[in-house]
C-alpha positions as CSV (number, residue, x, y, z in Angstrom):
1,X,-0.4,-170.2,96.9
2,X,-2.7,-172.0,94.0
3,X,-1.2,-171.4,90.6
4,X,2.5,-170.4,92.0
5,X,4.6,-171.1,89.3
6,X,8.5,-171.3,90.9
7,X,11.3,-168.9,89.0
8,X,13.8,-171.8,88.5
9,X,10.6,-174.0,87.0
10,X,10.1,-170.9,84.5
11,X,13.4,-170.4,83.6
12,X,13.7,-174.0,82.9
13,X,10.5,-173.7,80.6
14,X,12.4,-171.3,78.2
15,X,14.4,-174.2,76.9
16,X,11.7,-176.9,76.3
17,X,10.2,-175.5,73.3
18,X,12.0,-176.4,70.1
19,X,12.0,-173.7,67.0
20,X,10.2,-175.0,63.7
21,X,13.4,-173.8,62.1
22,X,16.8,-174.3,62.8
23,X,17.9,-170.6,62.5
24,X,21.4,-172.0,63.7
25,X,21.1,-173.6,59.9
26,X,19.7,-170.4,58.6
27,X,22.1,-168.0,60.0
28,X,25.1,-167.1,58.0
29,X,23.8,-169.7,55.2
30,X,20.9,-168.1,54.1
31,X,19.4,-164.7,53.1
32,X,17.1,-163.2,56.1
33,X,13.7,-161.2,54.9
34,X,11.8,-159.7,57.8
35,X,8.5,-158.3,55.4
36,X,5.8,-156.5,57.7
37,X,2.6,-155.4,56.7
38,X,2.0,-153.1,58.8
39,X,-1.3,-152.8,60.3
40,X,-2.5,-156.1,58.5
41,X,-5.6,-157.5,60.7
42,X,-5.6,-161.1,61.3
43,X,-9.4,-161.6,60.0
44,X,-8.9,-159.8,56.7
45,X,-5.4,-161.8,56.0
46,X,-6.8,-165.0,56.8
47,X,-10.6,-164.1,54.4
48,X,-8.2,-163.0,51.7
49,X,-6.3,-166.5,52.2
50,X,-9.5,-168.0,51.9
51,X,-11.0,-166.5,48.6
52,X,-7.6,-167.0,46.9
53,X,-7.1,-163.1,46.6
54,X,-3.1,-163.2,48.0
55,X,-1.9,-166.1,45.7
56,X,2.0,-164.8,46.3
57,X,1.4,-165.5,50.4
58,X,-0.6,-168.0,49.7
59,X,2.4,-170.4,48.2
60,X,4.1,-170.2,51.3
61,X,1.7,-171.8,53.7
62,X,-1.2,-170.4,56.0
63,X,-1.5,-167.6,58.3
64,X,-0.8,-168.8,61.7
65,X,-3.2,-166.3,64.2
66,X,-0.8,-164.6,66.8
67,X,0.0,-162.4,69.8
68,X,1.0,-158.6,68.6
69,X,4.1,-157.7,70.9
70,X,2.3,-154.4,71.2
71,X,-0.5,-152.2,69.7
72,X,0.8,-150.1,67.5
73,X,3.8,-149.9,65.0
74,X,6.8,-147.8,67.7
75,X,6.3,-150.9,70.9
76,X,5.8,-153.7,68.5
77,X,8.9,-153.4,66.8
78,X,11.2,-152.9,70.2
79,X,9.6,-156.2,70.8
80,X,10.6,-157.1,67.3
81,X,13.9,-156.3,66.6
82,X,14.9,-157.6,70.2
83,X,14.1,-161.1,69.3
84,X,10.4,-161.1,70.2
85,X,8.0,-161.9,67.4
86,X,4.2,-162.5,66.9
87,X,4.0,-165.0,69.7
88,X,1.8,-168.3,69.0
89,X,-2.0,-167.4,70.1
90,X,-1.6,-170.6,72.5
91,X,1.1,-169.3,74.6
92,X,0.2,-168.4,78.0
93,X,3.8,-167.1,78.9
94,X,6.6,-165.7,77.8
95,X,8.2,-169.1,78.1
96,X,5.9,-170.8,75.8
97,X,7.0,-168.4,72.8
98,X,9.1,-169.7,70.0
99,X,12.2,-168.1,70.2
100,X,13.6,-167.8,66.8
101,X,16.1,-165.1,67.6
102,X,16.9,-165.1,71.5
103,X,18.4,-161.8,73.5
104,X,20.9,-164.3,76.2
105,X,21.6,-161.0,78.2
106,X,17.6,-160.9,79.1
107,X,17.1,-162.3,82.2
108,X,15.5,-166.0,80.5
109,X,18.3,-168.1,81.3
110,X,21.9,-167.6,79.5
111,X,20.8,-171.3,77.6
112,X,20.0,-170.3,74.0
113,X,17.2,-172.5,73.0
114,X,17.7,-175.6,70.8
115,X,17.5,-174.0,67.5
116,X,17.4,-170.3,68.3
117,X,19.8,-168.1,67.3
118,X,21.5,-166.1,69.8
119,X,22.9,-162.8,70.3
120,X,24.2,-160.2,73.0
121,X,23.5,-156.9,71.1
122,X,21.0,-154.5,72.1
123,X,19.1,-155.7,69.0
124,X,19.2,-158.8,66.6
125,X,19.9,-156.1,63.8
126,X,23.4,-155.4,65.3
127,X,23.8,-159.9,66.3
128,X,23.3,-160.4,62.7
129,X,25.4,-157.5,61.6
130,X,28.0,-158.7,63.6
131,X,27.9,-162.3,62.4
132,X,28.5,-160.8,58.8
133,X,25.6,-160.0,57.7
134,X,25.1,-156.3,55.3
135,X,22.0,-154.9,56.9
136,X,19.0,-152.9,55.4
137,X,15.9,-151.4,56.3
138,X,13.4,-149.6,53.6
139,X,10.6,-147.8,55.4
140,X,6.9,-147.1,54.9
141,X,5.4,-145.3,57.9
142,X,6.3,-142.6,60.0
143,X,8.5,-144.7,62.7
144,X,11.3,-145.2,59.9
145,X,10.9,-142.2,57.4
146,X,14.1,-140.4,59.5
147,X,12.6,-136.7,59.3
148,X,12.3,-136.7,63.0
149,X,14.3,-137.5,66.3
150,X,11.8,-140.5,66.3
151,X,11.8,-141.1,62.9
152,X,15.3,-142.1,63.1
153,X,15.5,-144.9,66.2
154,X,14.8,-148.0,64.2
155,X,16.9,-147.2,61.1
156,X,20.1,-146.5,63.4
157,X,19.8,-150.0,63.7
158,X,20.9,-150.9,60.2
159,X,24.0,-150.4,58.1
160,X,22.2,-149.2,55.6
161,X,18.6,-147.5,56.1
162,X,16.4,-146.2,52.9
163,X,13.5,-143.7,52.8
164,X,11.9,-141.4,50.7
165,X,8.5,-139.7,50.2
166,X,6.9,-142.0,47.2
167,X,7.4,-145.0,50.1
168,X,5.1,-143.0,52.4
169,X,1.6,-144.1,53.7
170,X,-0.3,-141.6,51.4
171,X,1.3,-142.8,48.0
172,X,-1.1,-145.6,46.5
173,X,2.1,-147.1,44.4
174,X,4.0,-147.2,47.7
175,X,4.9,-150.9,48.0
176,X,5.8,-150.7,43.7
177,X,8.1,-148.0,44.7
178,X,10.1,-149.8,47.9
179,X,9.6,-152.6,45.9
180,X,11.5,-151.6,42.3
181,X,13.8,-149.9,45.2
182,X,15.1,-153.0,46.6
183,X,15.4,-154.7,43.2
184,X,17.5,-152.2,41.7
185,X,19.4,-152.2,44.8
186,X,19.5,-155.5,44.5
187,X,21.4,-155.7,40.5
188,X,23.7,-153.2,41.8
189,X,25.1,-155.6,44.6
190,X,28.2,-156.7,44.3
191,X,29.1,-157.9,48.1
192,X,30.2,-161.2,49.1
193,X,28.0,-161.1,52.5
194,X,24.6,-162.4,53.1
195,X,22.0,-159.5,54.1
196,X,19.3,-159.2,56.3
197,X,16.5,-156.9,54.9
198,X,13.8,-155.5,57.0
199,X,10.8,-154.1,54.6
200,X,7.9,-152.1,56.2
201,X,4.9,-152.5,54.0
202,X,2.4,-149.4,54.4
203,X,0.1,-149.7,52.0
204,X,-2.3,-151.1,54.5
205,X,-2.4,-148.3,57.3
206,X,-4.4,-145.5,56.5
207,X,-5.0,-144.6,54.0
208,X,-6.1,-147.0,52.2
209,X,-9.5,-146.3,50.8
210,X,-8.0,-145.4,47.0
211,X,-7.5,-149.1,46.6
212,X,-10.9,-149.6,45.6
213,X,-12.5,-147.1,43.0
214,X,-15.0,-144.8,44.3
215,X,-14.3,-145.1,48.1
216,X,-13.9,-142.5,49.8
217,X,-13.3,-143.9,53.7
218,X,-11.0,-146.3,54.5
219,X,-12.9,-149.6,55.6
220,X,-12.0,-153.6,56.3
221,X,-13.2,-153.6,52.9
222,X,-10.3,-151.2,51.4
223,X,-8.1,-152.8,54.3
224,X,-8.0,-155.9,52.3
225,X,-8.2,-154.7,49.1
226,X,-4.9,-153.1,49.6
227,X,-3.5,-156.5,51.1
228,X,-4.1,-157.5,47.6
229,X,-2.2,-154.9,46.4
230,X,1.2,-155.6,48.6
231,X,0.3,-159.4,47.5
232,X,1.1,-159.0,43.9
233,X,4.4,-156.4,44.6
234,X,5.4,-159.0,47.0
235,X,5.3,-161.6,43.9
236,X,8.0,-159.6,42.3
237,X,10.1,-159.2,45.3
238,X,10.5,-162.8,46.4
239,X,10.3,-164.1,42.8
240,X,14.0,-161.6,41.7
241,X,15.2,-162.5,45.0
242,X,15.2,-165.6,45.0
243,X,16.6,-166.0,41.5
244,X,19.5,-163.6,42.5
245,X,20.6,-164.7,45.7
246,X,19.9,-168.3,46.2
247,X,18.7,-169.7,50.0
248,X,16.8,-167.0,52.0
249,X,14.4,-167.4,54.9
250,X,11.0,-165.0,55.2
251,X,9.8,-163.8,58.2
252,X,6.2,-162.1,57.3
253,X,4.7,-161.0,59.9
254,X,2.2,-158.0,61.0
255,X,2.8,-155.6,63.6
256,X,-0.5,-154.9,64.8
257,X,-4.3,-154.8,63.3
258,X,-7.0,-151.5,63.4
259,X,-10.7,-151.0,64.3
260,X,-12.9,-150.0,62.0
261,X,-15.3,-149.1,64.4
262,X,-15.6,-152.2,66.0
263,X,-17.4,-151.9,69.5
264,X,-16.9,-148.2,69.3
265,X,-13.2,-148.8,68.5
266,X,-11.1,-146.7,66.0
267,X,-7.8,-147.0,64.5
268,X,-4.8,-148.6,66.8
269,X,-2.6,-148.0,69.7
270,X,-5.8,-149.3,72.0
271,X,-6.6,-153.1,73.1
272,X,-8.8,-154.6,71.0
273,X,-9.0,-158.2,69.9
274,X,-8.5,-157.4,66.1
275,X,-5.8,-154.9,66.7
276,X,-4.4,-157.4,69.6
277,X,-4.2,-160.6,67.2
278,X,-2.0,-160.7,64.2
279,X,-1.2,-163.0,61.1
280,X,2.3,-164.4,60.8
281,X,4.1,-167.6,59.0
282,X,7.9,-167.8,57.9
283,X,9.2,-169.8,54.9
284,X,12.2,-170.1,52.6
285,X,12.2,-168.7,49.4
């Protein structure tokens, strides 16, 4: 039939893309930061990019506009933390994707990819754990706060998982607090292991309309205006880590985007081209 694509020409596909980074030169060598906004639209990353308003995220490159493994925050970050990022807007398969971190027990060919790192775990939390790595996770939004059965899936995944009310949703000083968290965190560490450090920025889900005085209704318009926000905690994150650890590679990424009313469209967790199409980029500190 037209447009039959043969298995053994798709499986062969997997391995024909080369990474932009050579995580095998990253792993074990470096510092690993996995920073989501959460909920961060695509259009309002790449406007505040534009205008100059996220000078931190703007050192480190531009947005690059990509696929959302799922629609809201609990599917995308399966996808996530089993090796499947943002994929590139232009891929039309699951083959075209750069494969940073690659799951070899998958079905996509035992070959990991030139480049990728690969790992046999049910997630790349528990590879990189068990390639030496200390592993953390400080939460923002529901899916990681642990006050639930739910609550709890994604920080199981870490050695070490942190939450606490002031990081909620909610809290306008959230990303200060997880922030100042992690530093002091940080000065206490006396470990000689490298550590891979998921961060869930919330201060860009709802709410967010008390990031600009006198709203009362979250908008795009407090949307980005909280992005600006995160921007300037984010500044003091990378800055102290870098000075304290040395070599470390940044995977920023968002989860998913949000309607604000867009063709009738509210919130997330639907298909909709701004909640479908996310900003990413990775860089070393």
């Amino acid at each position: 039939m037209t447009g039959e694509v043969p298995f053994a020409a798709f499986q062969s596909g997997m391995n024909q893309n080369p990474c932009s980074v050579d995580m095998t030169q990253v792993v074990g060598k470096c510092d690993i930061l996995f920073v989501c906004l959460d909920t961060l639209r695509y259009d309002a990353a790449v406007e505040e990019e534009k205008c100059g308003g996220t000078p931190v995220l703007n050192r480190y490159g531009p947005w690059e506009k990509r696929q959302a493994p799922g629609n809201f925050t609990y599917p995308s970050h399966h996808a996530i933390f089993s090796g499947f990022l943002p994929a590139k807007e232009e891929a039309k398969s699951i083959a075209e994707q750069e494969k940073l971190f690659f799951p070899k027990s998958m079905g996509m060919g035992k070959k990991v990819p030139a480049g990728a790192y690969g790992f046999d775990t049910s997630n790349l939390v528990q590879g990189l754990q068990r390639d030496g790595y200390d592993t953390w996770c400080v939460g923002g939004v529901a899916f990681f706060d642990k006050r639930s059965d739910m609550g709890k899936v994604f920080p199981s995944f870490f050695e070490k998982s942190y939450w606490n009310p002031s990081f909620a949703c909610p809290v306008k000083d959230s990303t200060k607090n997880q922030v100042d968290f992690i530093l002091h965190k940080l000065e206490q560490y006396e470990e000689d292991r490298k550590i891979f450090l998921y961060l869930n920025v919330c201060s860009i889900h709802y709410p967010n309309y008390f990031y600009l005085e006198n709203e009362k209704n979250d908008s795009l318009e407090t949307h980005r205006a909280a992005l600006r926000y995160a921007d300037g905690e984010l500044g003091r994150l990378f800055g102290d880590w870098k000075d304290k650890r040395g070599d470390t590679f940044v995977v920023c990424f968002s989860d998913h985007g949000t309607c604000y009313g867009e063709d009738g469209y509210v919130f997330h967790g639907v298909n909709h081209p701004v909640v479908n199409r996310v900003p990413y980029k990775h860089f070393f500190l």
